[in-house]
mmCIF file of the N, C-alpha and C atoms, coordinates in Angstrom:
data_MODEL
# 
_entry.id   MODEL 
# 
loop_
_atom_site.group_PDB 
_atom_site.id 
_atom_site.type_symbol 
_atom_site.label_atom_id 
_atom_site.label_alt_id 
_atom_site.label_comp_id 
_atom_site.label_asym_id 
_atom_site.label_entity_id 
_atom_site.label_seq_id 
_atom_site.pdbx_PDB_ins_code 
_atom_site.Cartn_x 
_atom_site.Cartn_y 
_atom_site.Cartn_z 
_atom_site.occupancy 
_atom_site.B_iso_or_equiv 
_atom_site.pdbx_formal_charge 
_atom_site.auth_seq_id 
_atom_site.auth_comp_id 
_atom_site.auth_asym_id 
_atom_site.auth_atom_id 
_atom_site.pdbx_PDB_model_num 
ATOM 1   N N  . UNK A 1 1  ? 68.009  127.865 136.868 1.00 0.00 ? 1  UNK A N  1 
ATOM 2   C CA . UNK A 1 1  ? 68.804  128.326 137.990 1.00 0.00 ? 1  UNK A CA 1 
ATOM 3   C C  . UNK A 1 1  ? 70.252  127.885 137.787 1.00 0.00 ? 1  UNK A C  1 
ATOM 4   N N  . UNK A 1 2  ? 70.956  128.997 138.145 1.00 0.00 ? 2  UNK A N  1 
ATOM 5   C CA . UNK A 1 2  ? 72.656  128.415 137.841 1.00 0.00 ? 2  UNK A CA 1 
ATOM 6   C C  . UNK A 1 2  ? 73.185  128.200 138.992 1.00 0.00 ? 2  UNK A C  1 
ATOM 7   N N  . UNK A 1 3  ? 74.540  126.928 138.982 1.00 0.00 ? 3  UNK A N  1 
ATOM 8   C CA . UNK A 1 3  ? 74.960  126.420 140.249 1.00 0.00 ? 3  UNK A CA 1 
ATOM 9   C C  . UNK A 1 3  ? 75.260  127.333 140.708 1.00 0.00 ? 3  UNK A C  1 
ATOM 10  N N  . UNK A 1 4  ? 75.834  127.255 142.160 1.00 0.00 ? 4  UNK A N  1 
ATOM 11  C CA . UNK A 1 4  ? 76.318  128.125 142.696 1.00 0.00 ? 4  UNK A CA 1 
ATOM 12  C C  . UNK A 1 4  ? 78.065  128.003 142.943 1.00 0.00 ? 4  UNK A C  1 
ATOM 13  N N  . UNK A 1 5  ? 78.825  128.691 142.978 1.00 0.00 ? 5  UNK A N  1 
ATOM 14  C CA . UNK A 1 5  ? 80.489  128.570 143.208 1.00 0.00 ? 5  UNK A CA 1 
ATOM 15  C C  . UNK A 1 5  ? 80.881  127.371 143.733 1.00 0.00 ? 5  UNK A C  1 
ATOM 16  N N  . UNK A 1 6  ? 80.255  127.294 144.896 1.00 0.00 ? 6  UNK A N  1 
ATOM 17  C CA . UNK A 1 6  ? 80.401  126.205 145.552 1.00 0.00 ? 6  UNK A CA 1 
ATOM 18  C C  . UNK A 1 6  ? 80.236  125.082 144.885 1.00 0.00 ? 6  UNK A C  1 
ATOM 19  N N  . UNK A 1 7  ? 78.954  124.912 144.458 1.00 0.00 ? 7  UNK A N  1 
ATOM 20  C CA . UNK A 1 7  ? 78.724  123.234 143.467 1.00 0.00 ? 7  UNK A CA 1 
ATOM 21  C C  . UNK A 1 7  ? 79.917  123.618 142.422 1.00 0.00 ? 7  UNK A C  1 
ATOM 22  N N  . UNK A 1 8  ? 79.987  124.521 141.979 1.00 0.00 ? 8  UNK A N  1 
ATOM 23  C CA . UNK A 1 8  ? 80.853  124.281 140.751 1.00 0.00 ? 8  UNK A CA 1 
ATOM 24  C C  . UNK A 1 8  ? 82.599  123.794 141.088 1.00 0.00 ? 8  UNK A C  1 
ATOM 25  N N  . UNK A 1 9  ? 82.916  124.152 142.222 1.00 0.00 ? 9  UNK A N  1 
ATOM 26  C CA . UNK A 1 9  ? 84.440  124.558 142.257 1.00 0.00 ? 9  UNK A CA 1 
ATOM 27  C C  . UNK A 1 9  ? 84.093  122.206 143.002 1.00 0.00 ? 9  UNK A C  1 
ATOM 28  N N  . UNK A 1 10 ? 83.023  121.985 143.730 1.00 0.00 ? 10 UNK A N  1 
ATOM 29  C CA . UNK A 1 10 ? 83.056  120.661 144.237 1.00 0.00 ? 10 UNK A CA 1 
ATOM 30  C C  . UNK A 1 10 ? 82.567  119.679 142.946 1.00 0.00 ? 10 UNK A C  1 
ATOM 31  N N  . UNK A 1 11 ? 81.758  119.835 141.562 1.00 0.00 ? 11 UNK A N  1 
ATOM 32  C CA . UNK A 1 11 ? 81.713  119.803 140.739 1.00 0.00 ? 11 UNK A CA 1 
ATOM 33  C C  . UNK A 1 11 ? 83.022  119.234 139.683 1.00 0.00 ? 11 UNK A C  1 
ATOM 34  N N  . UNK A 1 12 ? 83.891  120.367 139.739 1.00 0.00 ? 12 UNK A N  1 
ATOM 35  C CA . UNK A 1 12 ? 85.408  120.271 139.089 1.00 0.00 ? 12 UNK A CA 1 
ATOM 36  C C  . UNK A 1 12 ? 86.345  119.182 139.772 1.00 0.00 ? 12 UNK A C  1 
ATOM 37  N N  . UNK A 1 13 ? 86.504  119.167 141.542 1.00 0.00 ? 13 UNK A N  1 
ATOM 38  C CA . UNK A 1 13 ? 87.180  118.728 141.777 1.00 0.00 ? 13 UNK A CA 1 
ATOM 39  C C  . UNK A 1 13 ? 86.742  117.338 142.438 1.00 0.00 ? 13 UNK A C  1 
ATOM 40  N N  . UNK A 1 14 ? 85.514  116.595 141.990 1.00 0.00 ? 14 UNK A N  1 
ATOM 41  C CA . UNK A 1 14 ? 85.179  115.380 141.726 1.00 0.00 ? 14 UNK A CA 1 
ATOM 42  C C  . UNK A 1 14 ? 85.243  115.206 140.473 1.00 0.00 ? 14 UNK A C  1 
ATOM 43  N N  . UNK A 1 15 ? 85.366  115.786 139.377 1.00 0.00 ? 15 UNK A N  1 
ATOM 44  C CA . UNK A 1 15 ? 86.029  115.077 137.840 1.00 0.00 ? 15 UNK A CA 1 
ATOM 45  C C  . UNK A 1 15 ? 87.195  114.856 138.072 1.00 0.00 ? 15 UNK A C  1 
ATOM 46  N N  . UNK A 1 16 ? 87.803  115.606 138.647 1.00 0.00 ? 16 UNK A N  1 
ATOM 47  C CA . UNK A 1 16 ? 89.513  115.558 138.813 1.00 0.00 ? 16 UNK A CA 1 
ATOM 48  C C  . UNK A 1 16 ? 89.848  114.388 139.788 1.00 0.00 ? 16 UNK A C  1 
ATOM 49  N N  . UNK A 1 17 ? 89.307  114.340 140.925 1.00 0.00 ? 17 UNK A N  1 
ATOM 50  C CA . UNK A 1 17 ? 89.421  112.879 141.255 1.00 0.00 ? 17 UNK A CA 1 
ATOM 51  C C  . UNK A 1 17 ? 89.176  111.787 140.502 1.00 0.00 ? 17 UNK A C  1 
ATOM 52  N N  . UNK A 1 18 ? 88.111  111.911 139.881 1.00 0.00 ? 18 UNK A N  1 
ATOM 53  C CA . UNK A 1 18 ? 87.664  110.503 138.864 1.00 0.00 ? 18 UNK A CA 1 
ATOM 54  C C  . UNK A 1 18 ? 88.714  110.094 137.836 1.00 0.00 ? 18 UNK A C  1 
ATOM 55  N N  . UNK A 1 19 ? 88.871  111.320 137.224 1.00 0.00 ? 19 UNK A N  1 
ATOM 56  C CA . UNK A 1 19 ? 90.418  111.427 135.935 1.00 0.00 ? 19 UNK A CA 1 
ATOM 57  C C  . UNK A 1 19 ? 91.368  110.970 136.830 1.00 0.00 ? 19 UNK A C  1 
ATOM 58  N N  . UNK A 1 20 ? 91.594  111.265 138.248 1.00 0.00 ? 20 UNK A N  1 
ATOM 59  C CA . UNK A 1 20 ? 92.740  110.612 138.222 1.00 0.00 ? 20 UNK A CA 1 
ATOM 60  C C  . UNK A 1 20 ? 92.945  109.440 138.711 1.00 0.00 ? 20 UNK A C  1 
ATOM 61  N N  . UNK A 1 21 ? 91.984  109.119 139.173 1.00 0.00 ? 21 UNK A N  1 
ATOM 62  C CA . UNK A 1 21 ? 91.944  107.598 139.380 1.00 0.00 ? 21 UNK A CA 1 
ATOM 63  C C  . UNK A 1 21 ? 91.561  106.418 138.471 1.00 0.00 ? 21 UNK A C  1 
ATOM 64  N N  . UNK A 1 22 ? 91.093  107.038 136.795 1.00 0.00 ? 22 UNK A N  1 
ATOM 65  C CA . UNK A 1 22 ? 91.039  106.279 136.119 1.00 0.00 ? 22 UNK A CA 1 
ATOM 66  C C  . UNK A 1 22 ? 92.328  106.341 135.644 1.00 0.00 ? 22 UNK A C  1 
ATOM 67  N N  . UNK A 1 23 ? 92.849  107.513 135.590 1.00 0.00 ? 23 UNK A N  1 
ATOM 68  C CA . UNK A 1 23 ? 94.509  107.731 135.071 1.00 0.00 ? 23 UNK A CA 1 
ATOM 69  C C  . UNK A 1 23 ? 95.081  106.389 135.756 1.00 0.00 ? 23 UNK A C  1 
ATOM 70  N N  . UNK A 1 24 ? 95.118  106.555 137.225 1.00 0.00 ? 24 UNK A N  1 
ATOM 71  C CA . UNK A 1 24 ? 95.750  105.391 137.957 1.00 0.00 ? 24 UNK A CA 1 
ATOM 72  C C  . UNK A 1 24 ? 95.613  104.050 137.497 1.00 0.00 ? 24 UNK A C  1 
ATOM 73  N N  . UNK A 1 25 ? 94.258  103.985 137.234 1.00 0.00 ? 25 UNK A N  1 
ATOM 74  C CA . UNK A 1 25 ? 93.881  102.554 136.806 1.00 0.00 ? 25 UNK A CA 1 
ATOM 75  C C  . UNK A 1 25 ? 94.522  101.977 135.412 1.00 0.00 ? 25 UNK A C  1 
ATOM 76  N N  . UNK A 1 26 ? 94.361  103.227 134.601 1.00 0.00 ? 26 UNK A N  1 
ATOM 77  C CA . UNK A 1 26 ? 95.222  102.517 133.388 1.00 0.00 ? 26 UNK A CA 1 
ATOM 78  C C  . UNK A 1 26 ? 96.615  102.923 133.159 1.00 0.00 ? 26 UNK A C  1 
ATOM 79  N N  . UNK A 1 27 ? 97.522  103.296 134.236 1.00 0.00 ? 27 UNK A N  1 
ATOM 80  C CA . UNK A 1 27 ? 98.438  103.181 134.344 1.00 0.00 ? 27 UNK A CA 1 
ATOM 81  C C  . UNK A 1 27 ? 98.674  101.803 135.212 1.00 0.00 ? 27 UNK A C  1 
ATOM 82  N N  . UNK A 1 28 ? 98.378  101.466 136.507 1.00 0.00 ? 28 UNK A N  1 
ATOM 83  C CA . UNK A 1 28 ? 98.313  100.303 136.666 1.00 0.00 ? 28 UNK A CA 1 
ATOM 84  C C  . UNK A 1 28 ? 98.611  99.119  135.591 1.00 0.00 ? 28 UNK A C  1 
ATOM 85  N N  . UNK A 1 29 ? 97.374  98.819  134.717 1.00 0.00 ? 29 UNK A N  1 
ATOM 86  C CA . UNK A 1 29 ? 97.147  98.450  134.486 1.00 0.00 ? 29 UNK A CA 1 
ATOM 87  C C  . UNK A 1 29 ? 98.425  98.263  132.888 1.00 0.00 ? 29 UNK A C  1 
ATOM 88  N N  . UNK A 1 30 ? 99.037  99.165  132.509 1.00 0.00 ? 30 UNK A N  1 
ATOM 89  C CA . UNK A 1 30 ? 100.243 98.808  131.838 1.00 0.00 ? 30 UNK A CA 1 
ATOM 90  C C  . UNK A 1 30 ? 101.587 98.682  132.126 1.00 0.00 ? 30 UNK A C  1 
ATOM 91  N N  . UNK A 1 31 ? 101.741 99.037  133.472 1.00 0.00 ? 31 UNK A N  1 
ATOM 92  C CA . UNK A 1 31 ? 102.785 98.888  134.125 1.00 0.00 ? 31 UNK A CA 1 
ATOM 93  C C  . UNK A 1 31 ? 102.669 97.276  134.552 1.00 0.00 ? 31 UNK A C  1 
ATOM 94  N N  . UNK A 1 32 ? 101.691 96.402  134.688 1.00 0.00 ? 32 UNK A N  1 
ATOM 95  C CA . UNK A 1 32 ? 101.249 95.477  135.186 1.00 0.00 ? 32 UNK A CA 1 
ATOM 96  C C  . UNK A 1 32 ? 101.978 94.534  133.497 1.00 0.00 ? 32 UNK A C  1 
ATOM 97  N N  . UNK A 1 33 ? 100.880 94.897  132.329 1.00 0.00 ? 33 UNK A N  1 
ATOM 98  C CA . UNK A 1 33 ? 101.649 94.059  131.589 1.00 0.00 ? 33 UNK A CA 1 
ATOM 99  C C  . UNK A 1 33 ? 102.659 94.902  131.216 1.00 0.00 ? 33 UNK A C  1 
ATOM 100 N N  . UNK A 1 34 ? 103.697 95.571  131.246 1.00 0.00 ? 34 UNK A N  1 
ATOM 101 C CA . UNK A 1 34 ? 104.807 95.868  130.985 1.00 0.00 ? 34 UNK A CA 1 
ATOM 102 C C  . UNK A 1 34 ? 105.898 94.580  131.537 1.00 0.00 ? 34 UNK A C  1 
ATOM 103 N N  . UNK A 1 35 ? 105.027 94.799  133.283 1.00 0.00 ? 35 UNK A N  1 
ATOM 104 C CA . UNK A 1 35 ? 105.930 93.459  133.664 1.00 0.00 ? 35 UNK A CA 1 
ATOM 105 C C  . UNK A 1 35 ? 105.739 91.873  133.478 1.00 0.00 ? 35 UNK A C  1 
ATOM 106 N N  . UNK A 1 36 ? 105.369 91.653  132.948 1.00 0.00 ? 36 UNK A N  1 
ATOM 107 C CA . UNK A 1 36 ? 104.885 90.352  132.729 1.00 0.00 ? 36 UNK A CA 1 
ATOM 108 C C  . UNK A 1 36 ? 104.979 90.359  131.027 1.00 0.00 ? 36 UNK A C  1 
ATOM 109 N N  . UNK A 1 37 ? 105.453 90.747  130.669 1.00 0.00 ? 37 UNK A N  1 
ATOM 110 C CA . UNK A 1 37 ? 106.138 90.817  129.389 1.00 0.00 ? 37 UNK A CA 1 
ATOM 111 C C  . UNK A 1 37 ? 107.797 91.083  129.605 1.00 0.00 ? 37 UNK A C  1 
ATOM 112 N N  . UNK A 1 38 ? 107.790 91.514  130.040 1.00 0.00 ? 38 UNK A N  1 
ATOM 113 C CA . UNK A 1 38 ? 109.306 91.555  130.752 1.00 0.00 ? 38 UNK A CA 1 
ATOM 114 C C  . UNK A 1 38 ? 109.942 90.254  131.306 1.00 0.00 ? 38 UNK A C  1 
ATOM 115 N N  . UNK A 1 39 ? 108.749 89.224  132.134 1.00 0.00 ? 39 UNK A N  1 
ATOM 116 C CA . UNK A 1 39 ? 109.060 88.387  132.554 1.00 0.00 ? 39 UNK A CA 1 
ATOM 117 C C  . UNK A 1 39 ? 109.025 86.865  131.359 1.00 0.00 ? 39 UNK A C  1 
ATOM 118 N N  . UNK A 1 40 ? 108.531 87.552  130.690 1.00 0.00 ? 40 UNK A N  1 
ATOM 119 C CA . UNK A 1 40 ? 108.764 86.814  129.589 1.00 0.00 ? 40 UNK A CA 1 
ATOM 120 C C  . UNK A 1 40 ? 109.666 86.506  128.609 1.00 0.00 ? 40 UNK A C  1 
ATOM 121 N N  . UNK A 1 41 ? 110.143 88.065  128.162 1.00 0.00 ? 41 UNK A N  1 
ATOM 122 C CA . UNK A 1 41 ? 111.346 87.881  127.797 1.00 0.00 ? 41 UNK A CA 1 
ATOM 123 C C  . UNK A 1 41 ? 112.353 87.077  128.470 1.00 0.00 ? 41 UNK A C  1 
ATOM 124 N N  . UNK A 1 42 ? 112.630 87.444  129.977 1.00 0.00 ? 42 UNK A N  1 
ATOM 125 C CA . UNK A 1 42 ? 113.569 87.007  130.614 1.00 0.00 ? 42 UNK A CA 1 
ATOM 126 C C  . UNK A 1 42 ? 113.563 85.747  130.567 1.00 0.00 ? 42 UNK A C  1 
ATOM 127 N N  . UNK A 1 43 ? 112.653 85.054  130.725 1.00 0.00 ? 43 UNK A N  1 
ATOM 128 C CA . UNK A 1 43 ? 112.115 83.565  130.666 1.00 0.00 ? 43 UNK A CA 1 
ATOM 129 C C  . UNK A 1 43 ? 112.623 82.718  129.545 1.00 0.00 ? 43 UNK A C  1 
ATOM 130 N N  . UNK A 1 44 ? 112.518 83.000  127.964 1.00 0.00 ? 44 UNK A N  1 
ATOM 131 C CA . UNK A 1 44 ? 112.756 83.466  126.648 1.00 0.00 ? 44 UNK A CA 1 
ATOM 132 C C  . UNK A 1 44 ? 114.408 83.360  126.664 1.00 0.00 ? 44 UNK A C  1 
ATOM 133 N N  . UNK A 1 45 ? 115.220 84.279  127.414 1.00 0.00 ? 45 UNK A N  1 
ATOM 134 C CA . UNK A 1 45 ? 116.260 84.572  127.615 1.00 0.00 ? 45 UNK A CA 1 
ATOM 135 C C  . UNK A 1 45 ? 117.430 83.563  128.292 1.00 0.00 ? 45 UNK A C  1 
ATOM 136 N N  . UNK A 1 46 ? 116.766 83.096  129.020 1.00 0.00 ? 46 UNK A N  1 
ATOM 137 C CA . UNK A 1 46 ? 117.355 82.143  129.995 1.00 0.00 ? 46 UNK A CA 1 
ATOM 138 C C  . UNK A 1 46 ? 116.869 80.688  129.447 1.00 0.00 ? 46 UNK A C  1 
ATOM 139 N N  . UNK A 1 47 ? 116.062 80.314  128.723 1.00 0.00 ? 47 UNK A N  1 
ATOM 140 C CA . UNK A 1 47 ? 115.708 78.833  127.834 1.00 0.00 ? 47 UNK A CA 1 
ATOM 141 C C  . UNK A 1 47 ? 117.059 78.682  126.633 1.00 0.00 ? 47 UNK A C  1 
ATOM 142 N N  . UNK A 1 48 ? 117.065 80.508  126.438 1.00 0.00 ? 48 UNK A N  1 
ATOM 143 C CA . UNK A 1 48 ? 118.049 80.614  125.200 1.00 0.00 ? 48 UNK A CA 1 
ATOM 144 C C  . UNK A 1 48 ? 118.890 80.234  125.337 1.00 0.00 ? 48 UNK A C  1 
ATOM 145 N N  . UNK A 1 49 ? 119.528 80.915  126.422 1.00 0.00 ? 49 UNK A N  1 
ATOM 146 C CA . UNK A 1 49 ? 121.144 80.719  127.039 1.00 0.00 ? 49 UNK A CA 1 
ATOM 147 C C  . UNK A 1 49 ? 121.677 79.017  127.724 1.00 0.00 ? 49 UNK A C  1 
ATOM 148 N N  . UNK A 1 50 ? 120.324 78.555  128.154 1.00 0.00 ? 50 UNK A N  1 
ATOM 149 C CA . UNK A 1 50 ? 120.199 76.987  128.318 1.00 0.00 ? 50 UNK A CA 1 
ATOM 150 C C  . UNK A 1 50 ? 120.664 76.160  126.950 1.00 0.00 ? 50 UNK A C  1 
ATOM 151 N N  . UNK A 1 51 ? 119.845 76.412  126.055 1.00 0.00 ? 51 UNK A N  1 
ATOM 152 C CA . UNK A 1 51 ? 119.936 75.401  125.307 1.00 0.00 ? 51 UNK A CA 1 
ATOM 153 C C  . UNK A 1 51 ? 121.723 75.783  124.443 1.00 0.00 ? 51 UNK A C  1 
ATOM 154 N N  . UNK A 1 52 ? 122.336 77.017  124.471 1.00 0.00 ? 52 UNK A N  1 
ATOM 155 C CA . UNK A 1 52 ? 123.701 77.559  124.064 1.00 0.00 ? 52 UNK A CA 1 
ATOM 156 C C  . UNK A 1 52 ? 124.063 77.161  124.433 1.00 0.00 ? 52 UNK A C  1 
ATOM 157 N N  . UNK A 1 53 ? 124.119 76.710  125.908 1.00 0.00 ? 53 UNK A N  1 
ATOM 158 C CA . UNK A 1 53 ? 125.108 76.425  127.065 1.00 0.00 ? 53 UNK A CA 1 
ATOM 159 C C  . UNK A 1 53 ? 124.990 74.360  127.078 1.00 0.00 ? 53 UNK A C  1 
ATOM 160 N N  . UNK A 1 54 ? 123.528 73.645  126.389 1.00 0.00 ? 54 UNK A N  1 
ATOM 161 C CA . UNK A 1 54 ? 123.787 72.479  126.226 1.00 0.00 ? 54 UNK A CA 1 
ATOM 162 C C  . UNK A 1 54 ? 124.557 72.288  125.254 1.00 0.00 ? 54 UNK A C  1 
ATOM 163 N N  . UNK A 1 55 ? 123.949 72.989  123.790 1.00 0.00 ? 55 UNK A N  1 
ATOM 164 C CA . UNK A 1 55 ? 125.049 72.906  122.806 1.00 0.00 ? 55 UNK A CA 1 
ATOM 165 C C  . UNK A 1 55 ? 126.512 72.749  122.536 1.00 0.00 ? 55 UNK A C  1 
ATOM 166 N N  . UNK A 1 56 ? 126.919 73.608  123.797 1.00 0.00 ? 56 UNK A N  1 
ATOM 167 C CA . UNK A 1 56 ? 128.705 73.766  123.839 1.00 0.00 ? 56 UNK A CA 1 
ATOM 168 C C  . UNK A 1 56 ? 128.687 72.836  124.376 1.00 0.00 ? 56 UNK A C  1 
ATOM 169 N N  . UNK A 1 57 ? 128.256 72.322  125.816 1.00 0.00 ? 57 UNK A N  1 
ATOM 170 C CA . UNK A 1 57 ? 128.609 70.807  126.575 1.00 0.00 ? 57 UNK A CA 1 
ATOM 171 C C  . UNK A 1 57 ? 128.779 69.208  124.941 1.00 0.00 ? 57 UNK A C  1 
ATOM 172 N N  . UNK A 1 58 ? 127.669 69.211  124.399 1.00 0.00 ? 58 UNK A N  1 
ATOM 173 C CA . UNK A 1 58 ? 127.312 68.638  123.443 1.00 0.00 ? 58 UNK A CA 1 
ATOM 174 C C  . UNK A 1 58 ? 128.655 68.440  121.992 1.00 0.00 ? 58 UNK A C  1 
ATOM 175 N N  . UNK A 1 59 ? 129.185 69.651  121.935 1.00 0.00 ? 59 UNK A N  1 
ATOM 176 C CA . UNK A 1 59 ? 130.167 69.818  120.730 1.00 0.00 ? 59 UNK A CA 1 
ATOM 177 C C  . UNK A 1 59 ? 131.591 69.545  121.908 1.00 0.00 ? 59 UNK A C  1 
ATOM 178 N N  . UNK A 1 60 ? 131.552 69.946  122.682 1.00 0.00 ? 60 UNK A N  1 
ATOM 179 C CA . UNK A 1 60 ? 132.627 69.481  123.954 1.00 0.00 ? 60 UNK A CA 1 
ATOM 180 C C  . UNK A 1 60 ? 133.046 68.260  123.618 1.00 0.00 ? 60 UNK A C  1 
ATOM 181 N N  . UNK A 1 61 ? 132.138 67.805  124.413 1.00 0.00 ? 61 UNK A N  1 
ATOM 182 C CA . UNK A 1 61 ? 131.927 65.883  124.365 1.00 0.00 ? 61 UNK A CA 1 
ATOM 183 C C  . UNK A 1 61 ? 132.273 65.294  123.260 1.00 0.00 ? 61 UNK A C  1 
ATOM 184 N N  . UNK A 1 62 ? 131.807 66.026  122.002 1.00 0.00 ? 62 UNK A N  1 
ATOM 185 C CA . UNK A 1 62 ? 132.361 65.043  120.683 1.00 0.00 ? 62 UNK A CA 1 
ATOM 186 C C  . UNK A 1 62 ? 133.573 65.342  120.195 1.00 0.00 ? 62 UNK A C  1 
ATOM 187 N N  . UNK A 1 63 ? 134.052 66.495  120.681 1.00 0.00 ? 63 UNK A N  1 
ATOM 188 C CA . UNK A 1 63 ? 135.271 66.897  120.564 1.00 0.00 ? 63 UNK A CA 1 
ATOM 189 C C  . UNK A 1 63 ? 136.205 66.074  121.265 1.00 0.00 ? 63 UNK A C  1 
ATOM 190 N N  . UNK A 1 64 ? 136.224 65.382  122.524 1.00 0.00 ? 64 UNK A N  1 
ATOM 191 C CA . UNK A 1 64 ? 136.846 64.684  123.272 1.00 0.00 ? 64 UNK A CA 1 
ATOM 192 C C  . UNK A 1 64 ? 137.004 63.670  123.247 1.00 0.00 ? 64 UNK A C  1 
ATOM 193 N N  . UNK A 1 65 ? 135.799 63.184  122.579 1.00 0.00 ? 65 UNK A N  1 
ATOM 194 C CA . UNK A 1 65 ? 135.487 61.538  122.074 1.00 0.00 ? 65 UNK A CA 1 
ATOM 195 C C  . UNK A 1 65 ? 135.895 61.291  120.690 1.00 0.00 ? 65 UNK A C  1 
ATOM 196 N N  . UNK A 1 66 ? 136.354 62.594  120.339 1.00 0.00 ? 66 UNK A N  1 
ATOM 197 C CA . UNK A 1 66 ? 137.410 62.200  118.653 1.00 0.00 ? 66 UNK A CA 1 
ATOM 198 C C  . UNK A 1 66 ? 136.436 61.884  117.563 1.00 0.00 ? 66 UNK A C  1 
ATOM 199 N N  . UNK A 1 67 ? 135.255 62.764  117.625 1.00 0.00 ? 67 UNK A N  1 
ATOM 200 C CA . UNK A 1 67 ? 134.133 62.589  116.975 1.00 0.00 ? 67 UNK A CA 1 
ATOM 201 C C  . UNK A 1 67 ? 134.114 63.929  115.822 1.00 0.00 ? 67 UNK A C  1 
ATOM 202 N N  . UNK A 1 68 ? 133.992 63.967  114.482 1.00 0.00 ? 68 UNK A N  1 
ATOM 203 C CA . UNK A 1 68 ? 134.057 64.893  113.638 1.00 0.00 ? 68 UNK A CA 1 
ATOM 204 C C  . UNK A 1 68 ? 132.872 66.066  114.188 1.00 0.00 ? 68 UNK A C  1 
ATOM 205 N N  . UNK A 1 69 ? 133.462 67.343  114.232 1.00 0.00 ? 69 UNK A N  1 
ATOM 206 C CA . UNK A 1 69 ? 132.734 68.325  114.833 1.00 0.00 ? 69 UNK A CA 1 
ATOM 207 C C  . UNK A 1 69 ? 131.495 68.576  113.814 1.00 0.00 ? 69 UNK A C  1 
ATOM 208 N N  . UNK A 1 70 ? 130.032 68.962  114.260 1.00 0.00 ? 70 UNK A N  1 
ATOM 209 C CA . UNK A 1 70 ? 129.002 68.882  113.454 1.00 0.00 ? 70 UNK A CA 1 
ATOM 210 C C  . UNK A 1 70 ? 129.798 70.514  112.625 1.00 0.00 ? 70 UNK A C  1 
ATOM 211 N N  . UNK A 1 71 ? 130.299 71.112  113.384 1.00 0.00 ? 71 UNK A N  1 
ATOM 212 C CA . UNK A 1 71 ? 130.474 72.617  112.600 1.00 0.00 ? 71 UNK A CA 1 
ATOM 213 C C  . UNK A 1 71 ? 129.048 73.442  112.610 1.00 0.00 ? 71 UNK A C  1 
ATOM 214 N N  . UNK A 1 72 ? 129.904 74.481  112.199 1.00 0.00 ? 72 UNK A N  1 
ATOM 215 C CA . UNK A 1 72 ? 128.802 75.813  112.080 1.00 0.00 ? 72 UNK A CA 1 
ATOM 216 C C  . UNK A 1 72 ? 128.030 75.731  110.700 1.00 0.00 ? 72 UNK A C  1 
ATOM 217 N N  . UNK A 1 73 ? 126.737 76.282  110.864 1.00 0.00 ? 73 UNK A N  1 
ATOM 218 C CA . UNK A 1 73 ? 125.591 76.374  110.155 1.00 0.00 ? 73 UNK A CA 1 
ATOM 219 C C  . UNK A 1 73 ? 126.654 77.129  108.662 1.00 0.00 ? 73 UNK A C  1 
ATOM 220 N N  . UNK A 1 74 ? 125.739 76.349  107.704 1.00 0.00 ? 74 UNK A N  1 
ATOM 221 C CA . UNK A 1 74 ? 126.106 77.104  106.075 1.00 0.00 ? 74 UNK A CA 1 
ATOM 222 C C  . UNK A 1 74 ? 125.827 78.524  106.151 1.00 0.00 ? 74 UNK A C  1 
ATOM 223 N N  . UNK A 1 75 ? 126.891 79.620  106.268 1.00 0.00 ? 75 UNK A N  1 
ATOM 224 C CA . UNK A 1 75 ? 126.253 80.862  106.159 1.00 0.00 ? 75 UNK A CA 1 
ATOM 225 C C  . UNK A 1 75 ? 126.181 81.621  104.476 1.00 0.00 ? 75 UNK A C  1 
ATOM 226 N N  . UNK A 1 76 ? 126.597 80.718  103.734 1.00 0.00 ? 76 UNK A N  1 
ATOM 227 C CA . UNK A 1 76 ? 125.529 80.998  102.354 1.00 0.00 ? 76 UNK A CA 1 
ATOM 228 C C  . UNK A 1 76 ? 124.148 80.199  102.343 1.00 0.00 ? 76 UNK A C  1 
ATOM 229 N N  . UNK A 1 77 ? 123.788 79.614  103.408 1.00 0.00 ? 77 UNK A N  1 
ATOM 230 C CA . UNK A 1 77 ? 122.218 79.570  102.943 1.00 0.00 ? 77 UNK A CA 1 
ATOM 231 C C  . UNK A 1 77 ? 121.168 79.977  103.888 1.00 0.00 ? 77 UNK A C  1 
# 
C-alpha cells in the first residue's frame, strides 16, 4: 500500500525539521568554539602585550640607572 499525500508531504516536513535542527546544533556548536578560541587568542594577546609593556619598564629603569642597555636580539642568528 502506498502513503498517502498527506503522510508524504508530513513525512518531508518532519525531515526538514530534524535537518534543521541538527543544522542548528552544529552550528551552535562551532560558533560556540569559534568563541572560545577567540577568547583565547585575546587572552594570548594581552599576556603578550604585558610582558612588552614589562620589558620597556625593565630597559627604562636600566637606562636611568646608567646601566649598559641589554640591546636588541642578534638578528644574524
Amino acid at each position: 500500500m502506498l502513503p498517502s499525500g498527506y503522510d508524504v508531504v508530513w513525512s518531508l516536513s518532519l525531515l526538514v525539521v530534524v535537518a534543521l535542527l541538527a543544522l542548528g546544533a552544529v552550528a551552535l556548536v562551532v560558533l560556540i568554539r569559534v568563541a572560545l578560541a577567540g577568547r583565547r587568542t585575546l587572552a594570548a594577546t594581552a599576556a603578550l602585550g604585558e610582558a612588552r609593556l614589562e620589558l620597556a619598564r625593565e630597559r627604562a629603569a636600566r637606562l636611568r640607572a646608567g646601566w649598559p642597555d641589554a640591546g636588541e636580539a642578534d638578528p644574524d642568528s
